[in-house]
C-alpha positions as CSV (number, residue, x, y, z in Angstrom):
1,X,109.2,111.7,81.3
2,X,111.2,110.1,78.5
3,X,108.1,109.6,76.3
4,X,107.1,113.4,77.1
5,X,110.6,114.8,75.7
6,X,110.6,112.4,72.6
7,X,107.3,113.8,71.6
8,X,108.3,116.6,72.6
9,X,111.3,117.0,70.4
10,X,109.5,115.2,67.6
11,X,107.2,118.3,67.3
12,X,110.0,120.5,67.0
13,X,110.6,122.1,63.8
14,X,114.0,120.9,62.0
15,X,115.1,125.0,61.8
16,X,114.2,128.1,63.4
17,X,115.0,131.2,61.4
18,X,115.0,134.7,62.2
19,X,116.0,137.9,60.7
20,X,118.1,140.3,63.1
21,X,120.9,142.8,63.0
22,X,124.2,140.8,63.4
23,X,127.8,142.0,63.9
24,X,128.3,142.2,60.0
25,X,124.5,143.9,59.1
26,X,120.9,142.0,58.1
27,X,121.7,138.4,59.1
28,X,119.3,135.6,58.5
29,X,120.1,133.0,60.8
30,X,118.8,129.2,60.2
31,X,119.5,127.4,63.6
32,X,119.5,123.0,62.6
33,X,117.8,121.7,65.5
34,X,120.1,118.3,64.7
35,X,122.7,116.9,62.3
36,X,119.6,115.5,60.3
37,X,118.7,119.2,59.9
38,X,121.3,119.7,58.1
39,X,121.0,116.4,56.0
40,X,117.5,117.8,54.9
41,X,119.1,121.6,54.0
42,X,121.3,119.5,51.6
43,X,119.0,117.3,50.1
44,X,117.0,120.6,49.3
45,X,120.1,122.3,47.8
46,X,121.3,119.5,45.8
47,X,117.4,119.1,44.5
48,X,118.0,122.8,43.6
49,X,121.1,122.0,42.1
50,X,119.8,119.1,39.9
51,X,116.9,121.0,38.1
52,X,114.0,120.5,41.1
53,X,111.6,122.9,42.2
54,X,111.8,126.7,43.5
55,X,110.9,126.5,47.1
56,X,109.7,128.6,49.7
57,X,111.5,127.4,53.2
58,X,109.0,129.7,55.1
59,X,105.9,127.6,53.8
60,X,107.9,124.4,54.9
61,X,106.6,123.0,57.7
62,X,109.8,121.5,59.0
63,X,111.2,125.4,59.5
64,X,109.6,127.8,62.2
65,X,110.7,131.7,60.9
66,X,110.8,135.0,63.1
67,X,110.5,138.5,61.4
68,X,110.8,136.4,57.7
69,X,107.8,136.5,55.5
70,X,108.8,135.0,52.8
71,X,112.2,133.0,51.8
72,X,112.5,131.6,48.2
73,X,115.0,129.6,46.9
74,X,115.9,129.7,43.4
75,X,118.2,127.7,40.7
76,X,119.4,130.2,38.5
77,X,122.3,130.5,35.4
78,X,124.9,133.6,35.2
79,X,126.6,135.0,38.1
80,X,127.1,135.4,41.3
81,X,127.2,132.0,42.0
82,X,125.4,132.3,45.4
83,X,123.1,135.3,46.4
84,X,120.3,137.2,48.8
85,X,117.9,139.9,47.4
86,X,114.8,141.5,48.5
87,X,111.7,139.3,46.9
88,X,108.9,141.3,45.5
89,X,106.2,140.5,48.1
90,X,106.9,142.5,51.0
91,X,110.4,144.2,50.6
92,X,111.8,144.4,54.1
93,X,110.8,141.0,54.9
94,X,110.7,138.8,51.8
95,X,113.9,137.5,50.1
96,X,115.1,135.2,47.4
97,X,118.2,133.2,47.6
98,X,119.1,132.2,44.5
99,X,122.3,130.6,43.5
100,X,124.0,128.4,40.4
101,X,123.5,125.2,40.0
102,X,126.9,124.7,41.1
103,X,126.4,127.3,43.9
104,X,123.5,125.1,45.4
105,X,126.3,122.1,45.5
106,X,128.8,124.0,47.2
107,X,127.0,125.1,49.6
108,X,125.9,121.6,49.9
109,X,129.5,120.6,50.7
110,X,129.6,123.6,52.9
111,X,127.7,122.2,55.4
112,X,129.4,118.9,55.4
113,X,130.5,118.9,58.4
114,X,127.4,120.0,60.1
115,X,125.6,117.2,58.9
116,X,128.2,114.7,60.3
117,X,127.6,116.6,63.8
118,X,130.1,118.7,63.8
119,X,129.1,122.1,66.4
120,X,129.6,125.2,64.4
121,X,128.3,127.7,62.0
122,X,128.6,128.8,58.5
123,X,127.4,131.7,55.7
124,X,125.8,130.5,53.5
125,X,125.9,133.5,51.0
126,X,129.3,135.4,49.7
127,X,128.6,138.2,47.8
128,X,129.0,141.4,49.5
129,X,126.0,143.6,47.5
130,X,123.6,140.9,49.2
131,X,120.9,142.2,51.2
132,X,121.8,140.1,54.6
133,X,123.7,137.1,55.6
134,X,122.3,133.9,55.3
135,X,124.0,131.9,58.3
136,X,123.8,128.3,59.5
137,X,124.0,127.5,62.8
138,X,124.0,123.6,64.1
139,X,125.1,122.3,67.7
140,X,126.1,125.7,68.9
141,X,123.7,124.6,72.6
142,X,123.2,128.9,73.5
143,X,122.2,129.7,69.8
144,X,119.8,126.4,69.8
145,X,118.1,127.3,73.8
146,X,117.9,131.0,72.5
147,X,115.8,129.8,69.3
148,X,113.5,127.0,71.4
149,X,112.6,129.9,74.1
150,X,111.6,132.8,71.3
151,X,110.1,129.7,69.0
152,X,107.9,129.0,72.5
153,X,107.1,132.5,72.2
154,X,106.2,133.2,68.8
155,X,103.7,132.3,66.4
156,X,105.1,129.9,63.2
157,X,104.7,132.7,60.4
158,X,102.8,131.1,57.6
C-alpha cells in the first residue's frame, strides 16, 4: 500500500488550477499540492524576474487546469507592477499575467512562507481593473481534497 500512494502522489501534478466565481469576482485559483510547489512557482517567478522566458503554466506539465485555456506569464517594464488580462487566444478563458521585474520578486517573497510549509493562501495579483484574482492556495487540506476529486474527474487541458 505504501508503494501504491508514493506512486501515486508522484503522478500528481505540482498545482491544480481552475477558474471559478469567488467571493470577490473571476478568481483563478492555483492549489500547491506541497511546499515544493511552491518552491517551483518561485523559481519560475524569479526566472521571470531575471530576464528568462515567457511561459505558458497551462502547457506545463507539472500544473493540471480546469475551465483555463491558456495562462501566460509575462516580464514586462512600466506599470502596474503585477497584473491579469484577457490573452488574445480565446478571451473568456485565456489570460496573461504579466508583472515587473520587480513585481515577479515580490511576489516571489510573497509566497515565502508557503514554501517553508506554512498552511494558507495568498493573491497573487493587486490591481483592481484586473480581469480575476490570481490566488495561491498551499496546505489548506479541504481546498487540496476538493482539487484531487475534480482533478480525478477532469481531463488535463492541454
Amino acid at each position: 500500500m505504501t508503494n501504491q500512494r508514493q506512486q501515486l502522489k508522484d503522478e500528481l501534478p505540482l498545482f491544480v488550477g481552475d477558474l471559478y466565481d469567488g467571493a470577490y469576482g473571476p478568481t483563478i485559483i492555483l492549489i500547491a499540492s506541497s511546499p515544493v510547489a511552491c518552491v517551483w512557482l518561485q523559481d519560475v517567478f524569479r526566472e521571470l524576474a531575471h530576464g528568462g522566458p515567457n511561459r505558458t503554466l497551462t502547457s506545463e506539465p507539472k500544473m493540471q487546469f480546469t475551465n483555463v485555456e491558456v495562462l501566460e506569464v509575462v516580464c514586462r517594464p512600466g506599470s502596474p507592477r503585477v497584473t491579469l488580462r484577457h490573452g488574445e487566444d480565446i478571451a473568456e478563458k485565456s489570460f496573461v499575467w504579466s508583472a515587473t521585474a520587480q513585481g515577479w520578486l515580490y511576489l516571489a517573497d510573497l509566497i515565502q512562507s508557503l514554501a517553508d510549509g506554512g498552511a494558507g493562501h495568498q493573491y497573487l495579483t493587486e490591481d483592481k481593473d484586473d480581469v480575476a484574482l490570481v490566488e495561491l492556495s498551499s496546505g489548506e487540506r479541504e481546498v487540496l481534497r476538493a482539487a484531487r476529486l475534480a482533478g480525478a474527474e477532469t481531463p488535463q487541458a492541454s
